[in-house]
N, C-alpha and C positions, 0 to 999 in steps of 0.2 A: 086385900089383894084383888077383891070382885070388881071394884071401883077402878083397878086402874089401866087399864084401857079409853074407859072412857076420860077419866084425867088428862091422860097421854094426848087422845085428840081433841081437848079443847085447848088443850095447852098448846096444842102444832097451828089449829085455826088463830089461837089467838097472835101466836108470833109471823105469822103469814097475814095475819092483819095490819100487825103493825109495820110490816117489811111493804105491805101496799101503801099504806099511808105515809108515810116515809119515800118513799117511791114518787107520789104524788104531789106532797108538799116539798120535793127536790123541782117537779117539774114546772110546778106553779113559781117559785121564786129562782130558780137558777139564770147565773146572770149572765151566760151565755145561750143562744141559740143552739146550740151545740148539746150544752149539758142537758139544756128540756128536753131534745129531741131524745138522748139517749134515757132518760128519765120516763118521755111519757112509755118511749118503747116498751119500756122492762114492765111498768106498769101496766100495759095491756098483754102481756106478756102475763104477768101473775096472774091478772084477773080472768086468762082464758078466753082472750079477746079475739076469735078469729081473723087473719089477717086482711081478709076479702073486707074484711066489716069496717076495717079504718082506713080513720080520712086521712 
């Protein structure tokens, strides 16, 4: 039971990982203009990307 917290938060990093990655290979291959845009968004969006900071 010591151990689970820190389980808890690798386990949240890692699916926050893969909801980026995901995110990312939506915005690299989406075959609208449309769908990348809302793709990269959400992606800098997870990653904590301040908004002044994107192009």
């Amino acid at each position: 039971m010591q151990y689970l917290p820190e389980i808890e938060k690798a386990l949240m990093e890692k699916l926050d990982s893969m909801v980026k990655r995901q995110l990312y290979t939506t915005f690299k291959t989406a075959s609208t203009e449309e769908e990348r845009e809302k793709a990269r968004q959400e992606y800098l969006d997870k990653c904590g990307m301040h908004e002044n900071f994107r192009w």
